[in-house]
PQR file with spaces between the fields and no chain letter, atoms N, CA, C, O and H, PARSE charges and radii, in Angstrom:
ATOM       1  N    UNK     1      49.533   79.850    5.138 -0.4000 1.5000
ATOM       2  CA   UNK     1      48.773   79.356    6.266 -0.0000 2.0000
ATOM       3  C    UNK     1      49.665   79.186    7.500  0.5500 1.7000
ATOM       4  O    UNK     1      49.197   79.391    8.620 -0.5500 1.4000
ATOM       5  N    UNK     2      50.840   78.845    7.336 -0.4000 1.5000
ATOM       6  CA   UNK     2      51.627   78.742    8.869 -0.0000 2.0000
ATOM       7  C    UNK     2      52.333   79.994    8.877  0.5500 1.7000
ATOM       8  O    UNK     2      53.192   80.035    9.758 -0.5500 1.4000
ATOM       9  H    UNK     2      51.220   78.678    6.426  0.4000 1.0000
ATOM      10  N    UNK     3      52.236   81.019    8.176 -0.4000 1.5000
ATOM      11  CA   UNK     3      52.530   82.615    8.888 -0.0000 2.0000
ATOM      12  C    UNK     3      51.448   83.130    9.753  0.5500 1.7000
ATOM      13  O    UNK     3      51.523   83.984   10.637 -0.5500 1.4000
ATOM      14  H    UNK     3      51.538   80.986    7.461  0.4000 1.0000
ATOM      15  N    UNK     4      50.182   82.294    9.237 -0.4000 1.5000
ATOM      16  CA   UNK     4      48.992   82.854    9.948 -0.0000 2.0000
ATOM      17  C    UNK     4      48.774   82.075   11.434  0.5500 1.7000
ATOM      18  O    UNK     4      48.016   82.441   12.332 -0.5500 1.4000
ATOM      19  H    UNK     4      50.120   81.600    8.519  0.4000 1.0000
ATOM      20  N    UNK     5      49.575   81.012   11.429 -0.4000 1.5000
ATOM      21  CA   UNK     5      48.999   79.657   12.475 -0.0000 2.0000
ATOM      22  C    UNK     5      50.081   80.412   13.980  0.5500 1.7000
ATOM      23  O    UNK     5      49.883   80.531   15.189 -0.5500 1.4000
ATOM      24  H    UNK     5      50.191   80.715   10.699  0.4000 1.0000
ATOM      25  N    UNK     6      51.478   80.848   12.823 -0.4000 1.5000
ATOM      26  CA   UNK     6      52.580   80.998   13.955 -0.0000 2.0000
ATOM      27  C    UNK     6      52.043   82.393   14.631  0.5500 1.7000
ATOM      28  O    UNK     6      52.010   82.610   15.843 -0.5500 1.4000
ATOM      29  H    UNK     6      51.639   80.751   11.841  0.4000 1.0000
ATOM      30  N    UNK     7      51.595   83.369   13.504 -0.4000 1.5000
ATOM      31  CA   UNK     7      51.180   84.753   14.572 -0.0000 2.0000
ATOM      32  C    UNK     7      50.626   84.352   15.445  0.5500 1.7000
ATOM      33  O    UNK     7      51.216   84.419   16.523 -0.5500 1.4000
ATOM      34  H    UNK     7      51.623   83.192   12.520  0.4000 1.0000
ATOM      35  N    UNK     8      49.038   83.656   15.419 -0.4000 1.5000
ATOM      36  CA   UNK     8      48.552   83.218   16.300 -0.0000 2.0000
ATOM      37  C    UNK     8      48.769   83.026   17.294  0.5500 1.7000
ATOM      38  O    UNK     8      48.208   83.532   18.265 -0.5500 1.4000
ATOM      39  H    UNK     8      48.559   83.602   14.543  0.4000 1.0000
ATOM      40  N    UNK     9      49.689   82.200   17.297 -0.4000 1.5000
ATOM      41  CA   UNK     9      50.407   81.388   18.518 -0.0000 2.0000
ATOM      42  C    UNK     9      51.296   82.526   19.200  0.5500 1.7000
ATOM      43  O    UNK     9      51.259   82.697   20.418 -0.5500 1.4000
ATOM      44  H    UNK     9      50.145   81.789   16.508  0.4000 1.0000
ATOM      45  N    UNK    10      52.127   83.324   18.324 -0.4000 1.5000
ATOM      46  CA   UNK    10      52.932   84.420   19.094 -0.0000 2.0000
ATOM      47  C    UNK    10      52.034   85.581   19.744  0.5500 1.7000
ATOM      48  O    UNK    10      52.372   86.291   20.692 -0.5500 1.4000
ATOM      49  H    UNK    10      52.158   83.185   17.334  0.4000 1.0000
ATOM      50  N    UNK    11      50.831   85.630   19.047 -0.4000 1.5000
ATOM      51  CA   UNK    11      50.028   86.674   20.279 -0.0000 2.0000
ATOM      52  C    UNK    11      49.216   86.139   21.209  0.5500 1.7000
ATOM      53  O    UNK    11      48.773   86.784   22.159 -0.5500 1.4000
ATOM      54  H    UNK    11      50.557   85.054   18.277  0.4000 1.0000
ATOM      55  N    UNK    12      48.948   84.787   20.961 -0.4000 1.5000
ATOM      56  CA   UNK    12      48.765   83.972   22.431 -0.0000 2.0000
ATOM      57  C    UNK    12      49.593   84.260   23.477  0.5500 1.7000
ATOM      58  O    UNK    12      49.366   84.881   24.515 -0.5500 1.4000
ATOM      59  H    UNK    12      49.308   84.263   20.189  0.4000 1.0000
ATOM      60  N    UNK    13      51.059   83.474   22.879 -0.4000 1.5000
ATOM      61  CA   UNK    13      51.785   83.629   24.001 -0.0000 2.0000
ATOM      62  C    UNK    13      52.196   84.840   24.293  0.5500 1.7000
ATOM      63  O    UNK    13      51.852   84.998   25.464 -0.5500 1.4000
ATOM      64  H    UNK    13      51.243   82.969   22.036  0.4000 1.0000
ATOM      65  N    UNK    14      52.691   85.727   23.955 -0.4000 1.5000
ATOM      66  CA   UNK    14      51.954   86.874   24.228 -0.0000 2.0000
ATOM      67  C    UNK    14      50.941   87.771   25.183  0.5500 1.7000
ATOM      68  O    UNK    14      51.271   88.782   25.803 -0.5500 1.4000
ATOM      69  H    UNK    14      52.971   85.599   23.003  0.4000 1.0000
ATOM      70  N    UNK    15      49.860   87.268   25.158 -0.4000 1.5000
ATOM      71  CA   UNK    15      48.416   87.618   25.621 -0.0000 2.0000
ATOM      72  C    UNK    15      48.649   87.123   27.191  0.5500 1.7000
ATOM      73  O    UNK    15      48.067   87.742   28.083 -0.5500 1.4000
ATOM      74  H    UNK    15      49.592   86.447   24.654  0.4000 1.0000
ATOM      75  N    UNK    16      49.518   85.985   27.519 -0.4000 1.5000
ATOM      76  CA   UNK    16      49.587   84.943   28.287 -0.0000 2.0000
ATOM      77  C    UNK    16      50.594   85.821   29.454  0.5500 1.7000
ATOM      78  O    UNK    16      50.797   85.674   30.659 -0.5500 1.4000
ATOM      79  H    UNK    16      49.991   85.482   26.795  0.4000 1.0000
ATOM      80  N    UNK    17      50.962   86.545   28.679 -0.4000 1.5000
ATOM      81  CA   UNK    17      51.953   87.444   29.868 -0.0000 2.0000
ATOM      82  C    UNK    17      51.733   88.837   30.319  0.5500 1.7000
ATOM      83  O    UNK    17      52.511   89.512   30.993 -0.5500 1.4000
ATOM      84  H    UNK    17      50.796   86.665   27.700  0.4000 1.0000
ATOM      85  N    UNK    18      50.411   89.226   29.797 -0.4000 1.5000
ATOM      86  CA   UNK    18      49.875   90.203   29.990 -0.0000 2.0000
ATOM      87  C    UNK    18      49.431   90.560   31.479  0.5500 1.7000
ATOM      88  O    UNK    18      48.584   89.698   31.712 -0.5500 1.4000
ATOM      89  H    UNK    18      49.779   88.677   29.249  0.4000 1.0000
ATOM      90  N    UNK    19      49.535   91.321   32.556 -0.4000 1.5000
ATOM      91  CA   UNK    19      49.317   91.583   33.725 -0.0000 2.0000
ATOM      92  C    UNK    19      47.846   92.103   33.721  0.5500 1.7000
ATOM      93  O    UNK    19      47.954   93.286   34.045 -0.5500 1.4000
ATOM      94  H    UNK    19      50.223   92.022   32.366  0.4000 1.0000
ATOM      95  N    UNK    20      46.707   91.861   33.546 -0.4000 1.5000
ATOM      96  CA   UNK    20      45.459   92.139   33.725 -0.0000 2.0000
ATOM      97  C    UNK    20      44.913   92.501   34.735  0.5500 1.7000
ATOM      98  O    UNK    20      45.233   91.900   35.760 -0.5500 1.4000
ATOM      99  H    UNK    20      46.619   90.901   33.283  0.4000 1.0000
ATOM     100  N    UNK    21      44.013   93.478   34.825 -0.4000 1.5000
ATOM     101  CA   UNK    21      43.856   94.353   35.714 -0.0000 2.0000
ATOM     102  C    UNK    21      42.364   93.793   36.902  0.5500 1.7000
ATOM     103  O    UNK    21      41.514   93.314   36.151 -0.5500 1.4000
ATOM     104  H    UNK    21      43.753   93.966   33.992  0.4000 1.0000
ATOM     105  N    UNK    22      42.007   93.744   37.953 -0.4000 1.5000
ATOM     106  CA   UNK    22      41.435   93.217   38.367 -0.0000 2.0000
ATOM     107  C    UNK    22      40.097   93.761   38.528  0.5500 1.7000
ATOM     108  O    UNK    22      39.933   94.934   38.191 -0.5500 1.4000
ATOM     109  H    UNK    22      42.697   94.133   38.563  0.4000 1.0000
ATOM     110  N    UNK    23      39.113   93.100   38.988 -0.4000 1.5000
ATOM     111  CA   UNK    23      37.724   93.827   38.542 -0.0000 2.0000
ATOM     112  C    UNK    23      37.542   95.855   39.505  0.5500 1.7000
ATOM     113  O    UNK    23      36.934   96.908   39.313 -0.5500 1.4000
ATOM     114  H    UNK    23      39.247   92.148   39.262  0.4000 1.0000
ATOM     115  N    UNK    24      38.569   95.240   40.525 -0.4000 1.5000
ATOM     116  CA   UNK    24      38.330   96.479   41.444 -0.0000 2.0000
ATOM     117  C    UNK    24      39.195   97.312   41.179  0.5500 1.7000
ATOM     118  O    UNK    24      38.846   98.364   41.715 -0.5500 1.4000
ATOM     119  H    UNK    24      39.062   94.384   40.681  0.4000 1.0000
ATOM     120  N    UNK    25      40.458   97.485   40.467 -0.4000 1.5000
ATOM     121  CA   UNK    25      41.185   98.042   40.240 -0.0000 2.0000
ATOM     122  C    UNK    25      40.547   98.720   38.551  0.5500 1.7000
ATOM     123  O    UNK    25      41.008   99.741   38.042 -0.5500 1.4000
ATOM     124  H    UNK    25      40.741   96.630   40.031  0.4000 1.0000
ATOM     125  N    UNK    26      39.656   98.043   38.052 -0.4000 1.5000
ATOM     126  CA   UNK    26      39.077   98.585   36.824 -0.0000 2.0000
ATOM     127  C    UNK    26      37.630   99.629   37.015  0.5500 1.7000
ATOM     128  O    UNK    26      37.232  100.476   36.215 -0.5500 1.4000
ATOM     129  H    UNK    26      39.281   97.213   38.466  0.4000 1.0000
ATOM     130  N    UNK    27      37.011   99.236   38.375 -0.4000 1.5000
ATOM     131  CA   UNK    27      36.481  100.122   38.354 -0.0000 2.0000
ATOM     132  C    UNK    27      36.690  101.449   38.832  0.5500 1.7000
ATOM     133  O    UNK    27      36.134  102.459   38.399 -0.5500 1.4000
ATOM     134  H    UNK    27      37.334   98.548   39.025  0.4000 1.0000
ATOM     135  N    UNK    28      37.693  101.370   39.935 -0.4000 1.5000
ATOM     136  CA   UNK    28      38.486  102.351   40.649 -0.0000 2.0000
ATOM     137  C    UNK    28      39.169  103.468   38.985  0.5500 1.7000
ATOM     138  O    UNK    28      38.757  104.542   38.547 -0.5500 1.4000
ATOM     139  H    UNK    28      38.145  100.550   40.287  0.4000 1.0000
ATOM     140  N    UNK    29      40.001  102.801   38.632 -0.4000 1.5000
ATOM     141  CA   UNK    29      40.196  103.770   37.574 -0.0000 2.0000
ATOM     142  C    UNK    29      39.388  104.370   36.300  0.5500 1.7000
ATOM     143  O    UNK    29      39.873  105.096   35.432 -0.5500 1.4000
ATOM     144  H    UNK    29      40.336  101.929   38.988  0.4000 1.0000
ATOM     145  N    UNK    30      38.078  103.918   36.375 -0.4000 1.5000
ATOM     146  CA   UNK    30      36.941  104.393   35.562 -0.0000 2.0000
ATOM     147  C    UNK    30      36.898  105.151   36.072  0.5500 1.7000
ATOM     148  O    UNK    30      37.248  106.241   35.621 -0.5500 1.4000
ATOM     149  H    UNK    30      37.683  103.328   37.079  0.4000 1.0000
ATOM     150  N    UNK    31      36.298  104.937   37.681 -0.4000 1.5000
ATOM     151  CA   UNK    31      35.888  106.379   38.441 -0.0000 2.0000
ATOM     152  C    UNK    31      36.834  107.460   38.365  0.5500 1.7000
ATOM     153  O    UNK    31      36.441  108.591   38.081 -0.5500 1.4000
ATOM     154  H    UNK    31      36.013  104.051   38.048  0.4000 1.0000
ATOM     155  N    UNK    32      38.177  107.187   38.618 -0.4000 1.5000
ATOM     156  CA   UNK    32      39.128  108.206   38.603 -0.0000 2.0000
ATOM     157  C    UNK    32      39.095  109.326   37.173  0.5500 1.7000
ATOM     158  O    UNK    32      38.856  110.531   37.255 -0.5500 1.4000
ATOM     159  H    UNK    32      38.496  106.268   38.849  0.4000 1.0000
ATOM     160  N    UNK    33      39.408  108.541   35.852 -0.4000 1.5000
ATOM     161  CA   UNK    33      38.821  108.638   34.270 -0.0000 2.0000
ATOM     162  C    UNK    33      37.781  109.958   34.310  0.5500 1.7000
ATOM     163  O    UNK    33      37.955  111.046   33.761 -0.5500 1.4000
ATOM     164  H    UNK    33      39.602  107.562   35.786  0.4000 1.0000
ATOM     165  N    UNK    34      36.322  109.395   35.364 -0.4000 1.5000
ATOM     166  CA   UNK    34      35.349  109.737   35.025 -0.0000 2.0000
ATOM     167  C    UNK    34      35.058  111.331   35.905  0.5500 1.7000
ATOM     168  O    UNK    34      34.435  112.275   35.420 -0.5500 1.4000
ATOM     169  H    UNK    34      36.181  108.511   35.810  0.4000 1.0000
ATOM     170  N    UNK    35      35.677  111.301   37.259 -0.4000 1.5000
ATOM     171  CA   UNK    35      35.699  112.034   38.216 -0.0000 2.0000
ATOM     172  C    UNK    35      37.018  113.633   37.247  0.5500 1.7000
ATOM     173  O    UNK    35      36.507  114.727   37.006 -0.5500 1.4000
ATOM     174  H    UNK    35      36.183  110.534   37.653  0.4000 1.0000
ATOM     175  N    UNK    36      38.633  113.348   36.866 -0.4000 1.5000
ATOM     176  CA   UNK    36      39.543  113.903   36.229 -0.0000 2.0000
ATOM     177  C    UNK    36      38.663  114.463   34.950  0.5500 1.7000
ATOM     178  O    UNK    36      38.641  115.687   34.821 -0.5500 1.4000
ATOM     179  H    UNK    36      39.048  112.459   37.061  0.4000 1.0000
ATOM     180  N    UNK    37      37.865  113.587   33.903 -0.4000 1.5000
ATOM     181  CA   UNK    37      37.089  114.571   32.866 -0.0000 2.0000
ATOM     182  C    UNK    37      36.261  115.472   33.175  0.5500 1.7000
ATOM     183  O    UNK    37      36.247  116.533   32.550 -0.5500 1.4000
ATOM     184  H    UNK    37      37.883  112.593   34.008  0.4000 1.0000
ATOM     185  N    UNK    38      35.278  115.188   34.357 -0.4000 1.5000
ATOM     186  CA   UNK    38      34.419  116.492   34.737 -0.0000 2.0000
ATOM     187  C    UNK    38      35.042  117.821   35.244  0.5500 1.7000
ATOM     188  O    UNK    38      34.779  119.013   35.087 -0.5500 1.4000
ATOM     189  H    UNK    38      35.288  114.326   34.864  0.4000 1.0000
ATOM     190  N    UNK    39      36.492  116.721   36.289 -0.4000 1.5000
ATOM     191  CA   UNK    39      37.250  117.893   36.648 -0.0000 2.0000
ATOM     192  C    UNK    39      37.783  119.602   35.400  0.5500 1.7000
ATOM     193  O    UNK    39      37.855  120.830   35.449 -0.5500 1.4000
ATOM     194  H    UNK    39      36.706  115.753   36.417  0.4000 1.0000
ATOM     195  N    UNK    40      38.007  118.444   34.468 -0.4000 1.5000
ATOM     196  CA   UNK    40      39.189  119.539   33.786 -0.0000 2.0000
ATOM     197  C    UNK    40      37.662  120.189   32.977  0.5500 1.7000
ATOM     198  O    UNK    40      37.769  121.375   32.666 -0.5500 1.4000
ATOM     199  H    UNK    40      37.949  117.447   34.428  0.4000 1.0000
ATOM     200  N    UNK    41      36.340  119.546   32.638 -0.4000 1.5000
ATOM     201  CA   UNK    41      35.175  119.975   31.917 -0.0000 2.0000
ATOM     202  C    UNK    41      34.895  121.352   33.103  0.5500 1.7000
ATOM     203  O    UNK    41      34.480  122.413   32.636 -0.5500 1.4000
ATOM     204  H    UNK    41      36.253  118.582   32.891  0.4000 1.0000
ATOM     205  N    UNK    42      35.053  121.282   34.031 -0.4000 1.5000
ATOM     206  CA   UNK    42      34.268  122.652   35.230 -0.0000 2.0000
ATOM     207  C    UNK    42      35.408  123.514   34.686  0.5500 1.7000
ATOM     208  O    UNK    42      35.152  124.603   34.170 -0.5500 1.4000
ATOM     209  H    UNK    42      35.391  120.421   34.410  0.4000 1.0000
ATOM     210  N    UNK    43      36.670  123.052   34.788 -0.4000 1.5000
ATOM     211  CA   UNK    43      37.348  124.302   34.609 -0.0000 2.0000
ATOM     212  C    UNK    43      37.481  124.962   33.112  0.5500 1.7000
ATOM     213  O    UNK    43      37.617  126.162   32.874 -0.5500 1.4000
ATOM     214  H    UNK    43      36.878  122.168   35.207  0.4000 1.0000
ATOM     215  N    UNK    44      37.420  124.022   32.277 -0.4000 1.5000
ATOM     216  CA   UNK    44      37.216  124.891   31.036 -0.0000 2.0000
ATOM     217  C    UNK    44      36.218  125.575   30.912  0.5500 1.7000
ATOM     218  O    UNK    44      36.447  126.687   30.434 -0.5500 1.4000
ATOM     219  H    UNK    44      37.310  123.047   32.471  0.4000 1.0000
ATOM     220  N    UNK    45      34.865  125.290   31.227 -0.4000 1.5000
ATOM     221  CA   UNK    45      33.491  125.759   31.576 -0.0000 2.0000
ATOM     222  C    UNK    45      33.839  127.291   31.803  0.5500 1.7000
ATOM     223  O    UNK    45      33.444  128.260   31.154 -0.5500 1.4000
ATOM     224  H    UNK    45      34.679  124.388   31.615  0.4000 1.0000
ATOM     225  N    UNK    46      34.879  127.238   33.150 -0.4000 1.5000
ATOM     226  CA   UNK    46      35.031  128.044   34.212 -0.0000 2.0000
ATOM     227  C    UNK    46      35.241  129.086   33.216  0.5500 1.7000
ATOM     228  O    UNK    46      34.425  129.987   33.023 -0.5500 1.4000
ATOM     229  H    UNK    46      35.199  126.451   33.677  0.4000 1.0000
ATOM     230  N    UNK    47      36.726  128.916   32.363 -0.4000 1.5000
ATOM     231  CA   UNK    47      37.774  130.265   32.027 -0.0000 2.0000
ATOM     232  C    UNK    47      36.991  130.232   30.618  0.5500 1.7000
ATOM     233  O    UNK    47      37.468  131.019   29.801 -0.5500 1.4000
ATOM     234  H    UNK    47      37.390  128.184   32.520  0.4000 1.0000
ATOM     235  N    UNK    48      35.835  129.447   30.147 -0.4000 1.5000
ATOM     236  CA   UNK    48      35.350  130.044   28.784 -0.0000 2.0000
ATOM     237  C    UNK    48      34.157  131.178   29.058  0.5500 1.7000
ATOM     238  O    UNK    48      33.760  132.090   28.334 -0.5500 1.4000
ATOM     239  H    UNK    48      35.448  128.807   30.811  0.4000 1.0000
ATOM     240  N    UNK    49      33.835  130.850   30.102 -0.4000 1.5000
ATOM     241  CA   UNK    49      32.784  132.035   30.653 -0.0000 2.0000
ATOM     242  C    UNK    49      33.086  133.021   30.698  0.5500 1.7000
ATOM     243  O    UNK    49      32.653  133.994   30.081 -0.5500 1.4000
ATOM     244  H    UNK    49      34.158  130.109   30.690  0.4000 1.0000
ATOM     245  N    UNK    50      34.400  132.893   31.919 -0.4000 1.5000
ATOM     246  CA   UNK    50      35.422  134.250   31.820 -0.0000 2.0000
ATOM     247  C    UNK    50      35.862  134.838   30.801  0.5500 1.7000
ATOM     248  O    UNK    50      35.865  136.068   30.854 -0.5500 1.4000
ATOM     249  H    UNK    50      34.751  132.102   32.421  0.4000 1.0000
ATOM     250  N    UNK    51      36.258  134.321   29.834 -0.4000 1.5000
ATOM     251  CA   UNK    51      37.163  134.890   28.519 -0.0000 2.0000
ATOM     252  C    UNK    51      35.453  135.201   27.737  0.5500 1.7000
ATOM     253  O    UNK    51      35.359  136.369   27.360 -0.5500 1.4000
ATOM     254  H    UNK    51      36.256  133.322   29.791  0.4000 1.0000
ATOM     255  N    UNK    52      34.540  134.587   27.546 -0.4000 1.5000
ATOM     256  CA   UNK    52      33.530  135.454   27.065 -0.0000 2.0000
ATOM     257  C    UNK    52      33.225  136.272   27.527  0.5500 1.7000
ATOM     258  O    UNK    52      33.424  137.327   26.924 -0.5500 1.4000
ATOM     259  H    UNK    52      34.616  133.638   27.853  0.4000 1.0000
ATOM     260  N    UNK    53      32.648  136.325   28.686 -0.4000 1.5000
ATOM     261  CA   UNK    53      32.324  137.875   29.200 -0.0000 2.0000
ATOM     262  C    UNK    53      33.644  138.856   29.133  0.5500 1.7000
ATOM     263  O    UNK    53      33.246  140.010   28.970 -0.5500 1.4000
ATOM     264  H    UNK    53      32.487  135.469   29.176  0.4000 1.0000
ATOM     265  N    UNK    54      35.110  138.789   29.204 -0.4000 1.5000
ATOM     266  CA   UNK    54      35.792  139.823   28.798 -0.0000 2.0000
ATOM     267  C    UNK    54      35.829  139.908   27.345  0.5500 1.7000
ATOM     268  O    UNK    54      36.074  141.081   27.063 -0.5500 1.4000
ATOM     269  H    UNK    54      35.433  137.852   29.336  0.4000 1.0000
ATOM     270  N    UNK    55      35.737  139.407   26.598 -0.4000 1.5000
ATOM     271  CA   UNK    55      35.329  139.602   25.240 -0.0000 2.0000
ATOM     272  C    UNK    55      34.155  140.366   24.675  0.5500 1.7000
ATOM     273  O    UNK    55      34.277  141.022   23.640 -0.5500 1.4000
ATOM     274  H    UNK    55      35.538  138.454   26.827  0.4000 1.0000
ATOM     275  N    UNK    56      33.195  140.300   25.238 -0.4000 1.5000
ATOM     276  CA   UNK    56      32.006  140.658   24.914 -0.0000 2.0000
ATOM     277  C    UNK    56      32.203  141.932   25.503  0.5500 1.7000
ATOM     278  O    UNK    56      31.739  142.884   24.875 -0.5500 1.4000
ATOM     279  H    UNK    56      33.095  139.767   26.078  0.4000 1.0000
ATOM     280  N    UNK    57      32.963  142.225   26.888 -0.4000 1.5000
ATOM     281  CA   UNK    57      32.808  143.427   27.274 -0.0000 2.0000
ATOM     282  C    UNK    57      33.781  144.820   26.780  0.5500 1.7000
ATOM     283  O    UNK    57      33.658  145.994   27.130 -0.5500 1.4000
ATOM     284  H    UNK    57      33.340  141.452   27.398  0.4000 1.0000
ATOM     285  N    UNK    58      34.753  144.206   25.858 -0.4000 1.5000
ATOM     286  CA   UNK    58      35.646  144.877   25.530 -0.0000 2.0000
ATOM     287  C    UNK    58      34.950  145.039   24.205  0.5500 1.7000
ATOM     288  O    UNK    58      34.994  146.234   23.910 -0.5500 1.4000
ATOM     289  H    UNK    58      34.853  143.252   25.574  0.4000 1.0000
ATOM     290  N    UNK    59      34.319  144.330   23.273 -0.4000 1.5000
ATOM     291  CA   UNK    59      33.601  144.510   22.052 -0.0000 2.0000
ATOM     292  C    UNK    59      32.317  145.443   22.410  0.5500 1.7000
ATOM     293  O    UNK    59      31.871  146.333   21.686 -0.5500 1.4000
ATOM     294  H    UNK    59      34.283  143.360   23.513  0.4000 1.0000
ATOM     295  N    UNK    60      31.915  145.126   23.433 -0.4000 1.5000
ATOM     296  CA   UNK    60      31.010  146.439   24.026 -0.0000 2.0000
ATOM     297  C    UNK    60      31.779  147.895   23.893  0.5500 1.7000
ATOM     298  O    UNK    60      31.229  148.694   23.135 -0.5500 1.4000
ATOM     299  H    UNK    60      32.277  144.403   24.021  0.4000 1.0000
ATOM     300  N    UNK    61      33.009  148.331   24.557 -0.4000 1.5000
ATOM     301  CA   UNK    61      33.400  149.255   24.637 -0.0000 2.0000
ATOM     302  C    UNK    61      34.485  149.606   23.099  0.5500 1.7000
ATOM     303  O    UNK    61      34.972  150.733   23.014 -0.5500 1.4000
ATOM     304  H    UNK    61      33.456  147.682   25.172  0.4000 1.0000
ATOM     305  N    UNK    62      34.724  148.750   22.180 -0.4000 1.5000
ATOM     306  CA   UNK    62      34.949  148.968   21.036 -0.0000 2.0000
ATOM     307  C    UNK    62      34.097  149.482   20.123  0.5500 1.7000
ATOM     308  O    UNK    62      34.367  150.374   19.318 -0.5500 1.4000
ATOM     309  H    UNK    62      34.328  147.834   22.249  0.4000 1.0000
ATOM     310  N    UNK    63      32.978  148.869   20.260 -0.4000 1.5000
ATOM     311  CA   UNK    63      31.885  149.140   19.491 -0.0000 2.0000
ATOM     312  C    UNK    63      31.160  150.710   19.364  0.5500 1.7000
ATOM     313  O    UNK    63      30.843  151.285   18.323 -0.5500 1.4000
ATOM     314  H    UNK    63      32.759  148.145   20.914  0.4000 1.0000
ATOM     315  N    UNK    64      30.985  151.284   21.031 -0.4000 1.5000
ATOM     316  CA   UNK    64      30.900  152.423   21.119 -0.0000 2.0000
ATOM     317  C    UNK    64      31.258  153.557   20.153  0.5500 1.7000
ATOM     318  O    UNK    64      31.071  154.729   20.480 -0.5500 1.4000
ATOM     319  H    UNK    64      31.243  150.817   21.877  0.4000 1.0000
């Protein structure tokens, strides 16, 4: 029971020195989060389109 009482207390104090982030600075980096995933989602979008249609078009002319 006092291995369990002292963790406690050491991730309190702990917790207590933690630099926490402020409400505007948390939403700012959601948006950023949220804005960077669509980013890199368009471009994979982008070069899987591309790499299918050269795929498909070279299996076109294989196929022949």
């Amino acid at each position: 029971m006092k291995r369990l009482r002292r963790f406690i207390n050491e991730a309190w104090s702990e917790l207590k020195k933690v630099t926490w982030p402020t409400p505007a600075q948390t939403r700012n980096l959601t948006v950023l989060v949220f804005a960077v995933s669509l980013a890199v989602g368009a471009y994979v979008f982008v070069f899987d389109r591309i790499f299918q249609g050269a795929v498909g078009a070279l299996s076109t002319v294989l196929v022949r």
